[in-house]
Backbone bond lengths (Angstrom), bond angles and torsions (degrees), N, CA, C in turn:
res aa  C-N    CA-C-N  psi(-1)  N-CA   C-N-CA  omega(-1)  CA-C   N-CA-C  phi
1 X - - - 1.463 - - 1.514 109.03 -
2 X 1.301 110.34 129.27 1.413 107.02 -176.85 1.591 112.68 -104.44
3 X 1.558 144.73 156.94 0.705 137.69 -175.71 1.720 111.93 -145.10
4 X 1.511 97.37 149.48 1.783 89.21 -151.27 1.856 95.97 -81.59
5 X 1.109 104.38 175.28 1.641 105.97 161.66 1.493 143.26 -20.85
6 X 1.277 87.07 -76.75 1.663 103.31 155.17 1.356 112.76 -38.26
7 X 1.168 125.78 -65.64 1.915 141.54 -148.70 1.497 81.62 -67.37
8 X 1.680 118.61 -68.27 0.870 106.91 -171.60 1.586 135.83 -50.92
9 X 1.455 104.62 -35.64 1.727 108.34 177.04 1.593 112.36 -70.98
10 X 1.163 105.36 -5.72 1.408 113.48 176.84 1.104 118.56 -81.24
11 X 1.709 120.06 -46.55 1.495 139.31 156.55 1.460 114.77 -30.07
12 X 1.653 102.03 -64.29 1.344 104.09 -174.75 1.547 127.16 -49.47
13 X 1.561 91.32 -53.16 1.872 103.34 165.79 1.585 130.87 -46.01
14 X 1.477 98.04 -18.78 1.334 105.26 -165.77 1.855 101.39 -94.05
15 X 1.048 85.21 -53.38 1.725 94.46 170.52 1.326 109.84 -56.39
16 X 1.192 131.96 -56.37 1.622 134.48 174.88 1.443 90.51 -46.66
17 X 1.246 149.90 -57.71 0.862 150.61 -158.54 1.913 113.63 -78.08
18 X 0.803 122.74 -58.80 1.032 122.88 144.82 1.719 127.71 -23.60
19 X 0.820 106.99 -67.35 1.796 119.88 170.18 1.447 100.55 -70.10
20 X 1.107 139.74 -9.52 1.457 102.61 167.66 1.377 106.25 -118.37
21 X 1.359 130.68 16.42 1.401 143.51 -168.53 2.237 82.23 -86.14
22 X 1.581 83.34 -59.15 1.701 100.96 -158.14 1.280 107.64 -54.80
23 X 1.427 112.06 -45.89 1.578 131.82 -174.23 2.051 95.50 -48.48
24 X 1.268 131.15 -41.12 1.388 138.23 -155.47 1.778 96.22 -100.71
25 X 1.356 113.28 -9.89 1.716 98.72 167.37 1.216 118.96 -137.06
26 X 1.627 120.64 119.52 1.170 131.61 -158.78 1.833 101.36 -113.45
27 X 1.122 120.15 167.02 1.452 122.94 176.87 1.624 104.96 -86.49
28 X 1.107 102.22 126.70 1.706 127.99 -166.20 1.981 84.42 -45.00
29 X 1.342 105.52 152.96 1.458 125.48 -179.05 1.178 110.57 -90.90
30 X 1.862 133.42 124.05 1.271 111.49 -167.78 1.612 109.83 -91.66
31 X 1.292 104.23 155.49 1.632 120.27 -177.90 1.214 112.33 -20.93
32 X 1.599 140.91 125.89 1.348 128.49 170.19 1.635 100.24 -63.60
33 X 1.312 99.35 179.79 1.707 105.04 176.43 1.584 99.33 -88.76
34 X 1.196 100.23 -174.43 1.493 119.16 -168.25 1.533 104.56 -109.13
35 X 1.383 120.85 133.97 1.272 118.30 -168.30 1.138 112.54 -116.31
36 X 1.511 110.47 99.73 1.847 121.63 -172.58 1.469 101.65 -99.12
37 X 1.723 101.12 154.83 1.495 110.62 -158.44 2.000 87.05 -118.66
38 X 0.979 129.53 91.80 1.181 129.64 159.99 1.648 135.02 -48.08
39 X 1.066 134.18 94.72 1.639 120.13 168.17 1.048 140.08 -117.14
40 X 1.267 101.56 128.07 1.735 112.45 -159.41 1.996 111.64 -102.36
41 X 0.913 120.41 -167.59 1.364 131.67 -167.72 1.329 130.28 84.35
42 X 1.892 102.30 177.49 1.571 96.11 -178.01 1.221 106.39 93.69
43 X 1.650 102.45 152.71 1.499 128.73 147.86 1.236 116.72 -3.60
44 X 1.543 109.37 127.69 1.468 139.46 141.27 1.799 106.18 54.68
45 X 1.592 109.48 44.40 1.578 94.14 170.86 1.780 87.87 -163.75
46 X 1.549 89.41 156.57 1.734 86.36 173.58 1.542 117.96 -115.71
47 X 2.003 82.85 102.76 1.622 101.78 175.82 1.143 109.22 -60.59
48 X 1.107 143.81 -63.49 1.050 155.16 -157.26 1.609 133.81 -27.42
49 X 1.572 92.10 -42.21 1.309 133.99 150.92 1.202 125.07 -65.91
50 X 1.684 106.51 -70.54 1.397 101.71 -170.67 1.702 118.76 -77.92
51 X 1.378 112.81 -10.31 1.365 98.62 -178.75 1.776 107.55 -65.47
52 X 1.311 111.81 -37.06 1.484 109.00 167.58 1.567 119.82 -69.81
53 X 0.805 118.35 -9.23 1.263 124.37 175.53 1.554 115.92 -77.35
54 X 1.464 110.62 -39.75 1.294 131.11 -173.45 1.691 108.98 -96.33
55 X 1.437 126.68 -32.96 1.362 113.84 158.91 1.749 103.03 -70.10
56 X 1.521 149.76 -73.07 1.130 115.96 -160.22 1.420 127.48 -64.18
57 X 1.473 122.30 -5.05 1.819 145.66 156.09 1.483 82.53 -22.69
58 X 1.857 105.01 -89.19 1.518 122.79 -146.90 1.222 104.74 -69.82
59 X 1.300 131.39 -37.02 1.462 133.08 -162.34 1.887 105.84 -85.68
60 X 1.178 115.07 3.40 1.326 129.45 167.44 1.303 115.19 -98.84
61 X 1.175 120.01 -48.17 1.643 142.46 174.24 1.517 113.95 -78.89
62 X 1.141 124.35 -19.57 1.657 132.77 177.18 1.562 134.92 -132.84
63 X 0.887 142.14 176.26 1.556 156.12 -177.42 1.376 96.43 -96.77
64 X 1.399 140.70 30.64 1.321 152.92 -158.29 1.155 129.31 -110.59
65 X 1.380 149.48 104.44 1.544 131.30 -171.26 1.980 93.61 -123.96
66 X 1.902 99.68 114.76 1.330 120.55 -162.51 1.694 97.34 -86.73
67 X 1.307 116.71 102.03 1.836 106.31 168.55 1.704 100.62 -84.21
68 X 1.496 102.64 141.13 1.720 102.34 176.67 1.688 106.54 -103.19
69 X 1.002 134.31 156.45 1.424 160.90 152.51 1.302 112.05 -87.39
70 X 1.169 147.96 80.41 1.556 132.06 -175.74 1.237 118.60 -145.28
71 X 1.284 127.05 132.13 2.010 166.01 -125.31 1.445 84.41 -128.81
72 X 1.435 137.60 110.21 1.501 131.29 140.03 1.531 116.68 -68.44
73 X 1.336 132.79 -4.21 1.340 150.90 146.39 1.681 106.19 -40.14
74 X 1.596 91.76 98.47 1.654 113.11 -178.24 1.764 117.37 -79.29
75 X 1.447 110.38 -0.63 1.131 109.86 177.29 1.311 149.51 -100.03
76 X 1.458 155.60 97.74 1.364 163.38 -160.12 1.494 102.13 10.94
77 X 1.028 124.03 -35.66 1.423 142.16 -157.67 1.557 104.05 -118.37
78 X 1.678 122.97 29.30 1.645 97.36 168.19 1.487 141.48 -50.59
79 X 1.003 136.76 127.28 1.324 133.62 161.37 1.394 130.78 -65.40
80 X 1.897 97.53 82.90 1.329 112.58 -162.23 1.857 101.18 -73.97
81 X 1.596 106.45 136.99 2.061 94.20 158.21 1.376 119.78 -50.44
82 X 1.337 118.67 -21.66 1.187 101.86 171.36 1.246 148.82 -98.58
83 X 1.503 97.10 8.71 1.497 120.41 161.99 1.796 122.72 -57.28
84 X 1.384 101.93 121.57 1.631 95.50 -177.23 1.434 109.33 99.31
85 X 1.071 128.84 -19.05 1.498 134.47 -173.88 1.687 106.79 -131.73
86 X 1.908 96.49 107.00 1.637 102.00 175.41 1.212 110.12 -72.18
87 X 1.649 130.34 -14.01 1.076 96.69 -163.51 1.718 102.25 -110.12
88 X 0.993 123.44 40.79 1.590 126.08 -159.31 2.098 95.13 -69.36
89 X 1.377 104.50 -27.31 1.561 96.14 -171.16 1.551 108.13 -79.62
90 X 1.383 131.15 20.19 1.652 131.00 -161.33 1.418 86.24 -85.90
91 X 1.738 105.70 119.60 1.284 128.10 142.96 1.942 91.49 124.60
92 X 1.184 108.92 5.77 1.592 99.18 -176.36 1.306 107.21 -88.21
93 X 1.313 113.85 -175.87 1.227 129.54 175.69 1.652 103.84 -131.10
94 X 0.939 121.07 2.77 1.912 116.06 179.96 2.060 93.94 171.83
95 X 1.385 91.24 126.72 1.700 108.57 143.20 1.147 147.20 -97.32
96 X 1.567 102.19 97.58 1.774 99.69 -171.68 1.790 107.60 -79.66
97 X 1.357 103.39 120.05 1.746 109.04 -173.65 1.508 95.34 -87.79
98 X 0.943 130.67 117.70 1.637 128.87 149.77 1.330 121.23 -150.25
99 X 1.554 107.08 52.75 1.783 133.19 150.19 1.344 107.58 -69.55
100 X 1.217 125.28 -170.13 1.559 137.02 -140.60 1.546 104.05 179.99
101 X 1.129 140.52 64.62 1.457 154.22 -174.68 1.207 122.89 -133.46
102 X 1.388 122.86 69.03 1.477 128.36 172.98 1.098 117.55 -51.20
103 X 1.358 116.68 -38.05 1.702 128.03 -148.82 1.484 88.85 -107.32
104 X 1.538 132.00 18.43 1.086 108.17 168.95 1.360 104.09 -95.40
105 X 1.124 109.35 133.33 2.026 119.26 178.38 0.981 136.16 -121.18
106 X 1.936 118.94 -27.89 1.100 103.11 177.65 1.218 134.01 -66.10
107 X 1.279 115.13 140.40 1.349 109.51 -178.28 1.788 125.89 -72.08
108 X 1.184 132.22 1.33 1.311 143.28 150.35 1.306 95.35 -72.43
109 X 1.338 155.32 -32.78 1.635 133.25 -167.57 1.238 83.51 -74.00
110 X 1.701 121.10 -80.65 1.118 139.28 -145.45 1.957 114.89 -36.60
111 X 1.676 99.93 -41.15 1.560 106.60 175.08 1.609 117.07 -62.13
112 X 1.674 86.61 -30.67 1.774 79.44 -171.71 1.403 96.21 -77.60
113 X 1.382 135.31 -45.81 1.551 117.21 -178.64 1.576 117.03 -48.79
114 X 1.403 110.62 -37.62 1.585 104.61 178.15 1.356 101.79 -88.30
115 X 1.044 154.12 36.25 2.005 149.62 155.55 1.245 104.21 -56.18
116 X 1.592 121.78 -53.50 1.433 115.43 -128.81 1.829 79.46 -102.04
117 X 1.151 130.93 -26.96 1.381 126.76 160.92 1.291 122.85 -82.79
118 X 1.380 121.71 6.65 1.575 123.61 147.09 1.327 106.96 -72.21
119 X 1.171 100.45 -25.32 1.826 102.46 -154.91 1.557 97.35 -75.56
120 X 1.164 123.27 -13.45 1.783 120.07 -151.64 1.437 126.04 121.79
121 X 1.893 99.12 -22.55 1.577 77.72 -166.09 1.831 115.88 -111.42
122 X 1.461 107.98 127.44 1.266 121.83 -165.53 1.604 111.17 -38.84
123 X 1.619 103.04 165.12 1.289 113.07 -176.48 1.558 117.71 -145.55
124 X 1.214 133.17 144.20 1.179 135.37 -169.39 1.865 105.90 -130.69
125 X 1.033 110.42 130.98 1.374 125.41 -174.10 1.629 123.78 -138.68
126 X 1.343 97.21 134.71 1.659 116.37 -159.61 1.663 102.46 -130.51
127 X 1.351 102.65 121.58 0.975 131.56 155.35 1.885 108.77 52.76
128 X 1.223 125.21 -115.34 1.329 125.00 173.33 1.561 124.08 -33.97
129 X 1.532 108.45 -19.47 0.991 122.36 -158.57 1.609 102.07 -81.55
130 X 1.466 112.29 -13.16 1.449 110.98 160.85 1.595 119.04 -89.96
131 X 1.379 127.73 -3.29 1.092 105.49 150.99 1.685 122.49 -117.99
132 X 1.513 113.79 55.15 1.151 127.69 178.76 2.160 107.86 -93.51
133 X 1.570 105.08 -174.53 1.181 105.31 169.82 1.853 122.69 44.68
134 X 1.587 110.87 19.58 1.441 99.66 -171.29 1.827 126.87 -73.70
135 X 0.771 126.50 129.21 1.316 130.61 169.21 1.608 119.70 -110.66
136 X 1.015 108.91 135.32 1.407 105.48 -144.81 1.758 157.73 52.82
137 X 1.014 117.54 -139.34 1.809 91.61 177.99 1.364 88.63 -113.21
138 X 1.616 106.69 120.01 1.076 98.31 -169.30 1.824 118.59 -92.29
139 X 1.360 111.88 43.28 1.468 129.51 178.80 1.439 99.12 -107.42
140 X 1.182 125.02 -16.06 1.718 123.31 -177.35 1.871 109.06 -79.32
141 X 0.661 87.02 171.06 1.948 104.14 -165.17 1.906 93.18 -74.12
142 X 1.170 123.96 143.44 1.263 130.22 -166.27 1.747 92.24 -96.59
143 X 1.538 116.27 118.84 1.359 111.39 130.52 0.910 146.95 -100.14
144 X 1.798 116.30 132.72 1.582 112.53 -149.58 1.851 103.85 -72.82
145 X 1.587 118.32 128.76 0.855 125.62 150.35 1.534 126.37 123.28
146 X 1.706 85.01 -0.67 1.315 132.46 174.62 1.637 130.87 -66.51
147 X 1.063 164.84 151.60 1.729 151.06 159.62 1.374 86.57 -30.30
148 X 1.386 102.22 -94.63 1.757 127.51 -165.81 1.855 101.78 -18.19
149 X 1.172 120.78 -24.04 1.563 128.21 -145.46 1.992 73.67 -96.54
150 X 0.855 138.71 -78.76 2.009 152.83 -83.36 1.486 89.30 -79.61
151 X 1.712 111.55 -40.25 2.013 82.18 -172.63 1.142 91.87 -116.27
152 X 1.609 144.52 3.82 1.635 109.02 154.51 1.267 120.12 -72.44
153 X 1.567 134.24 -24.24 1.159 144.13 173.55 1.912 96.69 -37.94
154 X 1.577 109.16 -75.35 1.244 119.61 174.41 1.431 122.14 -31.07
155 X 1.415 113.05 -54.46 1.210 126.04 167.93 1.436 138.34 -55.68
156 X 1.186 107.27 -11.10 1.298 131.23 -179.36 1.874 124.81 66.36
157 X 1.658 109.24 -8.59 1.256 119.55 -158.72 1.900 105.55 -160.64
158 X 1.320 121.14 118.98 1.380 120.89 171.89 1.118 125.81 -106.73
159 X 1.705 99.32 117.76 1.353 125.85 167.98 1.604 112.84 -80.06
160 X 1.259 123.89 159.80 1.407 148.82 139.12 1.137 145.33 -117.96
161 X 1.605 98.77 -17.37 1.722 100.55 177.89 1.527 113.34 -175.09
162 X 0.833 112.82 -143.07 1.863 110.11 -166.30 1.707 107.96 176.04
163 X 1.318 91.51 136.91 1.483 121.31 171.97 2.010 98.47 -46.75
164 X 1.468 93.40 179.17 1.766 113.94 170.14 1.674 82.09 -79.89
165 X 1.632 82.19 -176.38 1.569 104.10 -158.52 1.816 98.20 -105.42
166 X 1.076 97.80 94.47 1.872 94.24 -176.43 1.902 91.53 -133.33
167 X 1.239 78.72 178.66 1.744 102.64 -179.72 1.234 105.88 -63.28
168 X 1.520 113.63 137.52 1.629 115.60 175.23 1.356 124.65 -141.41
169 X 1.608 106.91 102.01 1.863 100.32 -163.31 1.427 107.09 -87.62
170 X 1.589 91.08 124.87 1.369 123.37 173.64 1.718 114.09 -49.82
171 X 1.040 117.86 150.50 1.979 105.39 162.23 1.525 75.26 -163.17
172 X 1.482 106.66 149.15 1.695 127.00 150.53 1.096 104.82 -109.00
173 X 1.620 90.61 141.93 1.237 129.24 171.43 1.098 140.13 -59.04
174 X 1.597 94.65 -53.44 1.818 113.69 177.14 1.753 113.82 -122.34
175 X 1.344 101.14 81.02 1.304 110.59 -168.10 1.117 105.05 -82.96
176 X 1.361 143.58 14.45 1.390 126.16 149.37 1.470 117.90 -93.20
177 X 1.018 104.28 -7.90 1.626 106.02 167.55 1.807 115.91 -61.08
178 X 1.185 107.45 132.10 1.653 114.47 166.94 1.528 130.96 -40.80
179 X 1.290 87.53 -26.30 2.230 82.44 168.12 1.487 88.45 -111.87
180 X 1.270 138.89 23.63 1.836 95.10 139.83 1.624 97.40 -148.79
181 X 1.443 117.62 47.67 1.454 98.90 -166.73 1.918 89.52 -101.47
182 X 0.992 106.40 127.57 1.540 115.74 -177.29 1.413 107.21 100.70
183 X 1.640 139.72 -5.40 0.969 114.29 179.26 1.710 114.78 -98.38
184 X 1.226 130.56 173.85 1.367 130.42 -166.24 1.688 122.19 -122.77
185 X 1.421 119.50 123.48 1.434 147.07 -136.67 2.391 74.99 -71.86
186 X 1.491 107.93 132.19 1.316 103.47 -157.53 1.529 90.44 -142.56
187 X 1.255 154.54 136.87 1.334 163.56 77.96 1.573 118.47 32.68
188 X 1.115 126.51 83.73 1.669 117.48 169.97 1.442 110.88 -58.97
189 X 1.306 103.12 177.29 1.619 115.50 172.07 1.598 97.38 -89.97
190 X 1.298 120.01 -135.73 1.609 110.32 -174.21 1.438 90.32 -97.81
191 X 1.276 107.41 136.67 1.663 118.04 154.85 1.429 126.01 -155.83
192 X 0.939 126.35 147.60 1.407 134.51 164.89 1.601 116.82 -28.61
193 X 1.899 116.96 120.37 1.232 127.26 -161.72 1.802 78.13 -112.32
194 X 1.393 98.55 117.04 1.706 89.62 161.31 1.627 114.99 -97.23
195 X 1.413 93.09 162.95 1.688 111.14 -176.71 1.461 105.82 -75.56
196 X 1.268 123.96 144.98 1.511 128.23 166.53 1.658 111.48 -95.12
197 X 0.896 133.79 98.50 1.653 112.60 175.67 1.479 122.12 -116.10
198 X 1.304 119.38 21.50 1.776 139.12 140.66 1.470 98.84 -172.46
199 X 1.296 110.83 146.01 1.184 142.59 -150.95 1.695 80.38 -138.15
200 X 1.907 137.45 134.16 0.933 138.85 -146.72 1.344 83.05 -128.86
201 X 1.666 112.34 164.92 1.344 124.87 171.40 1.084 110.42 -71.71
202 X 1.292 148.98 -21.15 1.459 138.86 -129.24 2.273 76.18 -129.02
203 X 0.746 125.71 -7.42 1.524 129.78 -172.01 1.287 114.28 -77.26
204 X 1.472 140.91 158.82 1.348 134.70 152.66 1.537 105.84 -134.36
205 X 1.588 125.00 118.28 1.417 135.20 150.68 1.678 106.72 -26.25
206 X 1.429 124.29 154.74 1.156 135.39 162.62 1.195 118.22 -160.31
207 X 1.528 115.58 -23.26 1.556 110.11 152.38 1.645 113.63 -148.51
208 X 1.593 118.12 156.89 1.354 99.32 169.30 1.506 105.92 -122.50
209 X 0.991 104.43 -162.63 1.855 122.22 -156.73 1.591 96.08 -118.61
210 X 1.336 124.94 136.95 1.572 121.93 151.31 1.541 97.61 -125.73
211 X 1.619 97.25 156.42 1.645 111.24 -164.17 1.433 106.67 -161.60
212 X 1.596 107.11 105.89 1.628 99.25 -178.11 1.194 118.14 -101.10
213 X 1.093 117.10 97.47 1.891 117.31 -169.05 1.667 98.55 -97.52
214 X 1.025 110.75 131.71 1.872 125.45 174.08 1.650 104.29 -95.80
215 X 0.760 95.37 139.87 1.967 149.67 -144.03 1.821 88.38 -91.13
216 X 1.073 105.97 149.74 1.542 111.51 -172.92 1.422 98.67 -97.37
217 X 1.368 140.22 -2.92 1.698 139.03 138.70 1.662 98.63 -83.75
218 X 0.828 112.50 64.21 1.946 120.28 155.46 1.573 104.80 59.52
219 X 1.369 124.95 -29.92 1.436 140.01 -142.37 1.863 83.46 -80.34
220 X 1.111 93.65 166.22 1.564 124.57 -179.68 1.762 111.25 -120.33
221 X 0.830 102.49 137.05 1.922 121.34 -170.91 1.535 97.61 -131.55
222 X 1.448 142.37 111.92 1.137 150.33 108.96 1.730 131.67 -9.91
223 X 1.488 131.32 78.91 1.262 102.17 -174.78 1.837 95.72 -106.44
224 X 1.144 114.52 165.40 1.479 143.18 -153.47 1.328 106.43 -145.99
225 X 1.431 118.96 105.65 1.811 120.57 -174.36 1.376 104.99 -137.15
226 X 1.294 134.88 168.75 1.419 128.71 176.81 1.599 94.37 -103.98
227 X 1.692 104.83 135.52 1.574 90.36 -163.96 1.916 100.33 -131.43
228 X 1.387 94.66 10.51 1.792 114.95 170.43 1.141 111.58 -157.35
229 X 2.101 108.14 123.77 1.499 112.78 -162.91 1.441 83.50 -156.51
230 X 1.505 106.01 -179.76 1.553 119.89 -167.75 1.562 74.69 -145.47
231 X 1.426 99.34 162.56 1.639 134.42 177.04 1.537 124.15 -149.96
232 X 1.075 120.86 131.95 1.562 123.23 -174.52 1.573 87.20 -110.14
233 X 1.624 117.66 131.80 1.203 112.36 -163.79 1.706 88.06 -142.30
234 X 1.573 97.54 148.73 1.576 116.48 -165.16 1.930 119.26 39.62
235 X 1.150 90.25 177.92 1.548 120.50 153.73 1.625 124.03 19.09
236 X 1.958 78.78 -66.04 1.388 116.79 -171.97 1.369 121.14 -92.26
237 X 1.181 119.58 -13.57 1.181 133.09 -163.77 1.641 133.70 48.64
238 X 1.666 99.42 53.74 1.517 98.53 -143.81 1.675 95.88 -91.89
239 X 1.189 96.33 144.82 1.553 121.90 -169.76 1.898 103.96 -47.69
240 X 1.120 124.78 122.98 1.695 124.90 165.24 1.698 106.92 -133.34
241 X 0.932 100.54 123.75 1.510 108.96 155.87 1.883 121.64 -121.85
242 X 1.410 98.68 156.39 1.193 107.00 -150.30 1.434 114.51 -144.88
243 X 1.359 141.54 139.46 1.160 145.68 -156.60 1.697 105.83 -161.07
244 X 1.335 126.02 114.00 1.352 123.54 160.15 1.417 118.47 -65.76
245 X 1.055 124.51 -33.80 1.496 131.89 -171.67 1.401 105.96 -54.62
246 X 1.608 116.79 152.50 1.621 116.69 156.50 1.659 103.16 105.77
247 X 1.711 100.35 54.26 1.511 108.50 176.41 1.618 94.51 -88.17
248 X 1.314 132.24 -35.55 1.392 140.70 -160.46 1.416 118.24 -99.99
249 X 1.124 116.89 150.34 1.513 115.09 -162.66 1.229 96.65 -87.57
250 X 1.529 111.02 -22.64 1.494 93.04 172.17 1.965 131.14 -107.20
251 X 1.061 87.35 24.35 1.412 112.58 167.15 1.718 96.74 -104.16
252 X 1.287 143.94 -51.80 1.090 148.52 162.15 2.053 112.79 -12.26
253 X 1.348 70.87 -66.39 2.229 114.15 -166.51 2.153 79.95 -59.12
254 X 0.630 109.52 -52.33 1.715 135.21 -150.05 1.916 85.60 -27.93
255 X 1.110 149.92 155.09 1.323 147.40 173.45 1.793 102.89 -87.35
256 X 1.386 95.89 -57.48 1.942 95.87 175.20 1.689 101.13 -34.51
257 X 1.208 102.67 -58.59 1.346 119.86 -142.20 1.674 91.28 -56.83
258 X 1.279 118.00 -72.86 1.512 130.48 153.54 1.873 110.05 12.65
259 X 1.181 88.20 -81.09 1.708 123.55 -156.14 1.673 96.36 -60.44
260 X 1.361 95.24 -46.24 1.629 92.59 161.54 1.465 125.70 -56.19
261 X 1.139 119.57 -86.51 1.650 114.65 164.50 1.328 108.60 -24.36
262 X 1.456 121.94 -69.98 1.731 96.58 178.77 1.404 142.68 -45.95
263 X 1.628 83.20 -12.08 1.916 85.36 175.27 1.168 90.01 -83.12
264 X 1.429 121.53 -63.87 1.253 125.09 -170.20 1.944 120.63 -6.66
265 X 1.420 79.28 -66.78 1.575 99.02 179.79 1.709 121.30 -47.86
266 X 1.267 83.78 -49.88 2.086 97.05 -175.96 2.049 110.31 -81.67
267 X 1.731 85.84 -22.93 1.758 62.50 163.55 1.344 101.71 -98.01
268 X 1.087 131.31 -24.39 1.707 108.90 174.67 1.559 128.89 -48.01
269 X 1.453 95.79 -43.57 1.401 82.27 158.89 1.766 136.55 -136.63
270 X 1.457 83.51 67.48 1.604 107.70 -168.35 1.324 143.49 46.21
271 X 1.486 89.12 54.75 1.597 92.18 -171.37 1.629 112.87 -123.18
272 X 1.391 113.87 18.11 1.550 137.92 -165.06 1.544 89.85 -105.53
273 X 1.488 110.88 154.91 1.201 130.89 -145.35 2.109 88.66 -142.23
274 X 1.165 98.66 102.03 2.128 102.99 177.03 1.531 98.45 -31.22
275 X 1.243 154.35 44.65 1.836 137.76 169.98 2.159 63.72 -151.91
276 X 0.493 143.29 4.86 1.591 111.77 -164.79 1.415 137.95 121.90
277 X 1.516 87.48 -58.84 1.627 90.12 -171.24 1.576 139.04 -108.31
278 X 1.434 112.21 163.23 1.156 96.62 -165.68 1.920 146.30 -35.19
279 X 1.224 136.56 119.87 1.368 105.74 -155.89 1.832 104.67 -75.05
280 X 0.967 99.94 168.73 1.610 114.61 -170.35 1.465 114.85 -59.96
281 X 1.427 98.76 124.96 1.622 115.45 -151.72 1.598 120.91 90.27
282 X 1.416 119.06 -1.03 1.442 113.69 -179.98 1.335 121.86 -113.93
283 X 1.706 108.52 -10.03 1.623 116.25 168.06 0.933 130.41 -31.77
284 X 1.248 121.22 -140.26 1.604 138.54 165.16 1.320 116.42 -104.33
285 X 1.406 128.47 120.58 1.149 119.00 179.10 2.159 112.81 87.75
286 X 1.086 98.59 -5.36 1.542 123.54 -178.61 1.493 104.43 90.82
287 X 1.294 123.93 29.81 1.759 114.05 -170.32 1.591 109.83 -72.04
């Protein structure tokens, strides 16, 4: 087909035109993942395990890539890397705490672990991780603003201790909320029921714990604790969620158990969708 002058200079323009229309629109870039700072160690649980257990959990369940921090140092007192250094969380997007350090006290560690969640940036906490960082006895009444006060304040809720290790059926509370609306009230294997002994204003319940431990006169005792809550903490109001559960690796492994923390994570730092699920770009696989 031949085409005269004209047609042709017309062609050309059109194509030039064309190519630089196309050249200026590219397909939108999908969401990077979310960069969670994991910490493991300490007392009486096997990190070792579960911290891997718990990065491929989220990184299966989320748009998430989990870096770990982790102390094979089994004692009250691990010597976490991130002790001494506020700024160890620069470049994250969420800190999942689940160390084990009672005996850590000074109060210069303790600030620098809470900086980077003064600063704004959310935090997620598992299990031991409520009785970490203590200063003082931590059975005494919290004053806000105090040593004794610095990470239950954060925490939204003070623990001290915990039942034997028996079965503990879960139920939520506030099932229209986004981390548990669709999920289902479930039975642990044996685990640790922690104690509540103030529950903070700035806190919200979302699930509690029942635990029937029998009484050394034969009798049976019922205890009842809130054992999944969220916290808006300081200033900033920076997002924390929080879960006692998950002394056992296989409560860890558990899929419920999972699905929780992954919400955990995405509503902490807004990436949960009111029905549940991840918002778009934060799935699995980036869906």
């Amino acid at each position: 087909m031949k085409f005269t002058r004209c047609a042709r200079a017309q062609l050309a323009i059109g194509l030039a035109l064309w190519s630089w229309g196309g050249a200026g629109v590219s397909a939108a870039e999908p969401p990077k993942p979310l960069r969670a700072l994991l910490i493991t160690g300490g007392c009486c649980h096997d990190y070792a395990q579960q911290k891997d257990v718990l990065k491929q959990g989220l990184e299966a369940r989320a748009n998430v890539v989990v870096d770990q921090v982790h102390t094979s140092d089994a004692s009250t007192k691990p010597p976490l890397p991130i002790l001494g250094n506020p700024d160890y969380a620069d470049g994250y997007d969420v800190v999942i705490h689940d160390e084990c350090g009672a005996d850590i006290a000074d109060p210069k560690l303790v600030e620098g672990v809470l900086q980077p969640h003064r600063d704004g940036l959310p935090g997620v906490n598992l299990h031991c991780a409520m009785h970490s960082y203590r200063i003082g006895n931590p059975n005494d009444p919290v004053t806000p603003g105090t040593p004794h006060g610095l990470w239950f304040e954060y925490l939204g809720l003070q623990s001290s201790g915990h039942g034997p290790q028996l079965p503990i059926a879960i139920r939520f509370t506030d099932k229209s909320s986004p981390l548990t609306v669709g999920l289902g009230d479930w039975t642990t294997i044996g685990e640790e029921l922690y104690n509540n002994l103030h529950i903070f204003a700035t806190a919200q319940p979302r699930a509690r714990g029942e635990q029937v431990v029998r009484q050394k006169d034969g009798s049976s005792k019922t205890n009842d604790t809130v054992v999944v809550w969220t916290n808006e903490y300081g200033p900033k109001r920076t997002r924390v969620f929080s879960t006692t559960l998950g002394h056992n690796t296989a409560t860890v492994a558990d899929a419920r158990y999972l699905e929780l923390v992954t919400r955990g994570v995405l509503w902490a730092t807004g990436h949960l969708n009111a029905d549940g699920t991840p918002a778009a770009g934060y799935g699995p696989q980036g869906r």
